[in-house]
C-alpha positions as a Markdown table, in Angstrom:
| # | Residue | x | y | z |
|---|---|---|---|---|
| 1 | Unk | 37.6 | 51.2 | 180.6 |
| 2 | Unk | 36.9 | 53.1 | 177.3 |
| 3 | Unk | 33.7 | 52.5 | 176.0 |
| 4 | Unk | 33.7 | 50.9 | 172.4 |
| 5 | Unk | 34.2 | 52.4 | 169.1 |
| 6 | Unk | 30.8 | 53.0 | 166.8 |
| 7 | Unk | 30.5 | 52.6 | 163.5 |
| 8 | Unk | 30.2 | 55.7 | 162.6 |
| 9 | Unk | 33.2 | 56.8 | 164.4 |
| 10 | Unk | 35.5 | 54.1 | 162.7 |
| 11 | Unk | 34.0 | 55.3 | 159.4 |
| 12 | Unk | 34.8 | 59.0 | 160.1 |
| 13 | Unk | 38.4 | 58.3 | 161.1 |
| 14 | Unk | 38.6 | 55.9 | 157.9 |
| 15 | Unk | 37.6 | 59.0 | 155.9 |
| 16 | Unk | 39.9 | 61.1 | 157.3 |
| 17 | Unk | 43.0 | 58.9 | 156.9 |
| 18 | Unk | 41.7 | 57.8 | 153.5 |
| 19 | Unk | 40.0 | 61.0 | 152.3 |
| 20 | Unk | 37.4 | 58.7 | 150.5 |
| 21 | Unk | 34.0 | 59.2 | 151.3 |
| 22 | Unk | 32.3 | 56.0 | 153.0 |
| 23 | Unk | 29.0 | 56.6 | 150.5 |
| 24 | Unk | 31.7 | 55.9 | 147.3 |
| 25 | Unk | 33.9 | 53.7 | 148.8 |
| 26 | Unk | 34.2 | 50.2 | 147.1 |
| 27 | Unk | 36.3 | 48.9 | 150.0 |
| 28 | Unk | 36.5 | 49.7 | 153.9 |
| 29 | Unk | 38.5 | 48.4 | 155.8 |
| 30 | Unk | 37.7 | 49.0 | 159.6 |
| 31 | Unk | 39.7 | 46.3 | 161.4 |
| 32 | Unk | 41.6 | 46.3 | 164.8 |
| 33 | Unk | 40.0 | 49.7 | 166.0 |
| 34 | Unk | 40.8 | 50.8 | 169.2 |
| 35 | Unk | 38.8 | 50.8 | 171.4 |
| 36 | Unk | 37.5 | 47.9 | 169.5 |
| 37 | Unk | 33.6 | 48.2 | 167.6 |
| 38 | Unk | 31.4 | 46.0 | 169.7 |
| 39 | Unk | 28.3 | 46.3 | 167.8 |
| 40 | Unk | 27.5 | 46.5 | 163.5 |
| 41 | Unk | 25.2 | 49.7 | 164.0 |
| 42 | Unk | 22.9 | 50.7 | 161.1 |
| 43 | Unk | 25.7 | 53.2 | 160.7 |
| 44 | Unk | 26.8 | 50.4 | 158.4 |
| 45 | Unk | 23.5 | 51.7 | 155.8 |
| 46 | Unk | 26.2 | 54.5 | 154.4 |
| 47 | Unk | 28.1 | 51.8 | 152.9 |
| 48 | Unk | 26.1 | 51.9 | 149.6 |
| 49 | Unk | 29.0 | 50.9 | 147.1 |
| 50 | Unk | 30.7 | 48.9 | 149.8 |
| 51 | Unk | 31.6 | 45.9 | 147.3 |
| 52 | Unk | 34.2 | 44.5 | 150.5 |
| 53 | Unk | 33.9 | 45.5 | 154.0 |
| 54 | Unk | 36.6 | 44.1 | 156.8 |
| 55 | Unk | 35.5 | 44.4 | 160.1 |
| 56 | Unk | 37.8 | 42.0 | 161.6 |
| 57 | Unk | 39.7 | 42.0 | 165.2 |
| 58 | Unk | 36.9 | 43.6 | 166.6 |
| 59 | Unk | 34.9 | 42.7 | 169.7 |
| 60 | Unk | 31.6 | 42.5 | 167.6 |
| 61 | Unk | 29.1 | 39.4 | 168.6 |
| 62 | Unk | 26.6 | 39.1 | 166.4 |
| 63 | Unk | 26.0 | 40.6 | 162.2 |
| 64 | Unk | 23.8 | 43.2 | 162.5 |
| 65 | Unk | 22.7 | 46.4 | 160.0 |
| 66 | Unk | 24.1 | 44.4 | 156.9 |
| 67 | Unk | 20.1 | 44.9 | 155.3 |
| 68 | Unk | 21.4 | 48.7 | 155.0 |
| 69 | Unk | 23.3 | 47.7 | 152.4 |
| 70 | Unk | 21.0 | 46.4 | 150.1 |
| 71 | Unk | 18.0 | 49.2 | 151.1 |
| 72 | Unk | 19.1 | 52.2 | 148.7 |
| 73 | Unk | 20.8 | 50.1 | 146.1 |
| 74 | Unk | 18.7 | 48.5 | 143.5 |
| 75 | Unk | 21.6 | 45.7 | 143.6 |
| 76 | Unk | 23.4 | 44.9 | 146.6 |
| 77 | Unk | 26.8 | 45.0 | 146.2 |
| 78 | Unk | 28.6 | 43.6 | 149.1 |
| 79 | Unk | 30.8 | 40.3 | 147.9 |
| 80 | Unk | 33.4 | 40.3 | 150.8 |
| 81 | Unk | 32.9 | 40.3 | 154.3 |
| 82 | Unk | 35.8 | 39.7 | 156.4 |
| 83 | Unk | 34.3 | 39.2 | 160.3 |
| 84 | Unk | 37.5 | 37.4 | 161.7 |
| 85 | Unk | 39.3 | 37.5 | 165.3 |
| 86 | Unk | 35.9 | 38.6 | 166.8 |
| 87 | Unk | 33.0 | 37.5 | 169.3 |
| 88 | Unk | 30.5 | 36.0 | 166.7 |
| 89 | Unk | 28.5 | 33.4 | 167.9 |
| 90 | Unk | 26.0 | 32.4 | 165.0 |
| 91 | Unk | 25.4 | 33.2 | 161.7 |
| 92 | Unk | 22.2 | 35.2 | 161.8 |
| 93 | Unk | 22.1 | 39.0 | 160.2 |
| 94 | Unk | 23.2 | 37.1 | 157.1 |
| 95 | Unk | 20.1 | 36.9 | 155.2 |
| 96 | Unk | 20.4 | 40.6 | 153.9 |
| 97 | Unk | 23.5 | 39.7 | 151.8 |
| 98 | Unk | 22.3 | 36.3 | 151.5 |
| 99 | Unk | 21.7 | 36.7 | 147.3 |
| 100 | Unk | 25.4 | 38.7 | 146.7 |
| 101 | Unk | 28.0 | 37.3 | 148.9 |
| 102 | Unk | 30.6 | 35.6 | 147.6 |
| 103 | Unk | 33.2 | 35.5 | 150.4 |
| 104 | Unk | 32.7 | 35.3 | 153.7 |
| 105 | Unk | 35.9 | 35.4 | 156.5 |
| 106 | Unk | 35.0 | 34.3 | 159.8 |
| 107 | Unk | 37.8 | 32.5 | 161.2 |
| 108 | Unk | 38.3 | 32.8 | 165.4 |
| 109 | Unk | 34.7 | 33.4 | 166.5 |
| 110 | Unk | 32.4 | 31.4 | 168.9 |
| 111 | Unk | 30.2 | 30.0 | 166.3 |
| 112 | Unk | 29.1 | 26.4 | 167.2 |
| 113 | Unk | 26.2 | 26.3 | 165.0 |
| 114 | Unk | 25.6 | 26.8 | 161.3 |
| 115 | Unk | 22.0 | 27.8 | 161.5 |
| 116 | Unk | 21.5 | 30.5 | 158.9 |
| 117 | Unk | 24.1 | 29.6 | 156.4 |
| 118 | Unk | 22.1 | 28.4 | 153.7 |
| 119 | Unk | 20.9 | 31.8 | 152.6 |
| 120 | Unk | 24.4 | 32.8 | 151.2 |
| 121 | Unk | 23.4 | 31.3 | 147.2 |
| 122 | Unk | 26.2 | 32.7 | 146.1 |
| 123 | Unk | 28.6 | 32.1 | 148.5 |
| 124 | Unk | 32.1 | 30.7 | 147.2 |
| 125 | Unk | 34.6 | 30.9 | 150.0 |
| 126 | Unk | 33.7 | 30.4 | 153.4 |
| 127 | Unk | 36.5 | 30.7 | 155.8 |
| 128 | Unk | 35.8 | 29.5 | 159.2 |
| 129 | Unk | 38.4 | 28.4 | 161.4 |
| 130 | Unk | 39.1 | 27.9 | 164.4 |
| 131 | Unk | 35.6 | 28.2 | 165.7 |
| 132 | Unk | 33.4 | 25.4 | 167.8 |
| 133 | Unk | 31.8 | 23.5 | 165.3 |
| 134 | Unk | 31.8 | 19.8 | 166.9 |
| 135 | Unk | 29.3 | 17.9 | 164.6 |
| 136 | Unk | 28.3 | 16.5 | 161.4 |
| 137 | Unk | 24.7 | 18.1 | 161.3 |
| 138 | Unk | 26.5 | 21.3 | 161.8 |
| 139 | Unk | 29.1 | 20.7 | 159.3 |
| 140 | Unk | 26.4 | 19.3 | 156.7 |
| 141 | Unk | 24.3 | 22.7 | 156.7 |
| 142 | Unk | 27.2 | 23.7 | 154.6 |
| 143 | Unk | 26.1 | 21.5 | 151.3 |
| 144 | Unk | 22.9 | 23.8 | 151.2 |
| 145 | Unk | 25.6 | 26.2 | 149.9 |
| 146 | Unk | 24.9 | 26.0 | 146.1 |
| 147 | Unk | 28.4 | 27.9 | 144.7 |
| 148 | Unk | 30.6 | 27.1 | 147.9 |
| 149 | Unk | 34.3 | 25.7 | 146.2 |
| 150 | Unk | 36.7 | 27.0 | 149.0 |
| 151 | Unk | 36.1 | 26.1 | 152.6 |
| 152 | Unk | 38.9 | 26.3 | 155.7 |
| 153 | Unk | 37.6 | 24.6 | 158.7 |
| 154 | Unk | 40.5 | 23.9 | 160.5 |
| 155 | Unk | 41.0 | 24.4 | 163.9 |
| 156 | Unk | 37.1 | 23.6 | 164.4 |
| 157 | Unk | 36.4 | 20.3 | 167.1 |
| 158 | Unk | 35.2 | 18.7 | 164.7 |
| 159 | Unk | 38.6 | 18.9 | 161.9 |
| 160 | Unk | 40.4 | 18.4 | 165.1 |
| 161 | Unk | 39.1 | 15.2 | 165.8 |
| 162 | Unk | 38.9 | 13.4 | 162.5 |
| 163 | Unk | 42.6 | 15.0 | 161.3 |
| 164 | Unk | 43.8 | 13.2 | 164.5 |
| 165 | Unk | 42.1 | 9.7 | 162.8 |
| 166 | Unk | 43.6 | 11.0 | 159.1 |
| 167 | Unk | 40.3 | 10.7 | 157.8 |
| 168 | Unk | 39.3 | 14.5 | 158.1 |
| 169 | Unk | 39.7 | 15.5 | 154.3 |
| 170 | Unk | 38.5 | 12.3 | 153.0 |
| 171 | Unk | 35.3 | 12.5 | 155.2 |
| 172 | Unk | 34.8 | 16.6 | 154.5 |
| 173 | Unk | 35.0 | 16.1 | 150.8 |
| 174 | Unk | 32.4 | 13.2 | 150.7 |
| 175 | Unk | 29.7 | 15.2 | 152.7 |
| 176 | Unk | 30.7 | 18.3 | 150.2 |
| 177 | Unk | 31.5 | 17.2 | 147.0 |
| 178 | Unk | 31.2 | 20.4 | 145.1 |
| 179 | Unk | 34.5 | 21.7 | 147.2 |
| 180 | Unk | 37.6 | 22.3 | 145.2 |
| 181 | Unk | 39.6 | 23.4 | 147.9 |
| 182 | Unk | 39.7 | 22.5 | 151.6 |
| 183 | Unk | 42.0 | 24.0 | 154.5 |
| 184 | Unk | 43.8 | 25.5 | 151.5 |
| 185 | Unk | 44.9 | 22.4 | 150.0 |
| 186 | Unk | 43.1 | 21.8 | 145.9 |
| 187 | Unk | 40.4 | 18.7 | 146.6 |
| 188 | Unk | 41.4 | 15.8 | 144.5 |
| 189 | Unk | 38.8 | 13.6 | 144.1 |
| 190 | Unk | 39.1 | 10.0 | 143.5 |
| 191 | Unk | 37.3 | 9.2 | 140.0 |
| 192 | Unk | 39.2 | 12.3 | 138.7 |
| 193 | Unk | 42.7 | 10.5 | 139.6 |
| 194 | Unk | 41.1 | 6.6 | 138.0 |
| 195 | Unk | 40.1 | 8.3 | 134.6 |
| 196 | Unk | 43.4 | 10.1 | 134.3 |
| 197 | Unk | 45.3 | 6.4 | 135.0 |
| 198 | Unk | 43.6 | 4.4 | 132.6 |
């Protein structure tokens, strides 16, 4: 079997089919390597204008290194990280980026819990699909999200089981009231529809 890709190695073939250097580079895109990355190694610390990094269909399992991002930069400049079609099963590592995120993409993973969420203050798009959330408590971490306005949840237990009752997106929206968008669709909220009839 052939041992996993690093870090470092998908940045220096990025390099070389880019000829951008990974220390300028406002965007990298490392996704589907082959042999897949299994680990985010502090490789990741070159990354110092990274602004969006995609790591996504990967066999990574947990967010690691992302604090070398923020050490030689007096601001942290990550905004999107795309984590999707990995291994990923919490949240933790987040808390380096926890003050500049905006988006995070981390739809099919293995996260059950949302333990660690609440750091991302200025997180606005969270895309989490098809992963094992199964509970309110879970699901409610997410309203300790200040700036969150776009969430995708679908495919979760927990969507699952309320779209099956039709109640999903009423129930959703009243635990997060800040959303504007859910599972893509634009949140209208029922006041907003009464004042516009009168």
């Amino acid at each position: 079997m052939a041992k996993a890709t690093t870090i470092k190695e998908a940045l220096a073939k990025w390099e070389e089919k880019t000829g951008e250097k990974v220390s300028e580079a406002t965007a990298v895109k490392l996704f589907s390597q082959n042999p897949p990355i299994e680990k985010m190694d502090a490789s990741l610390s070159n990354l110092v204008n990274c602004e969006r990094l995609t790591l996504s269909t990967n066999c990574i399992e947990k967010i690691a290194n992302l604090n070398g991002l923020s050490e030689y930069t007096p601001q942290e400049k990550l905004k999107i990280l795309s984590l999707g079609r990995n291994n990923i099963k919490n949240l933790n590592g987040l808390e380096a980026v926890g003050d500049t995120l905006e988006e995070l993409w981390i739809s099919f993973n293995l996260i059950e819990k949302l333990k660690g969420i609440h750091v991302m203050k200025k997180l606005e798009v969270l895309y989490i699909s098809n992963n094992l959330v199964k509970e309110w408590g879970e699901f409610l971490k997410l309203a300790d999200l200040p700036s969150l306005v776009d969430l995708i949840f679908v495919g979760n237990p927990l969507e699952e089981k309320h779209a099956a009752d039709g109640n999903w997106i009423e129930e959703a929206t009243k635990r997060l009231p800040k959303l504007k968008k859910l599972d893509g669709n634009p949140v209208i909220k029922q006041e907003e529809e009464e004042v516009g009839e009168s």
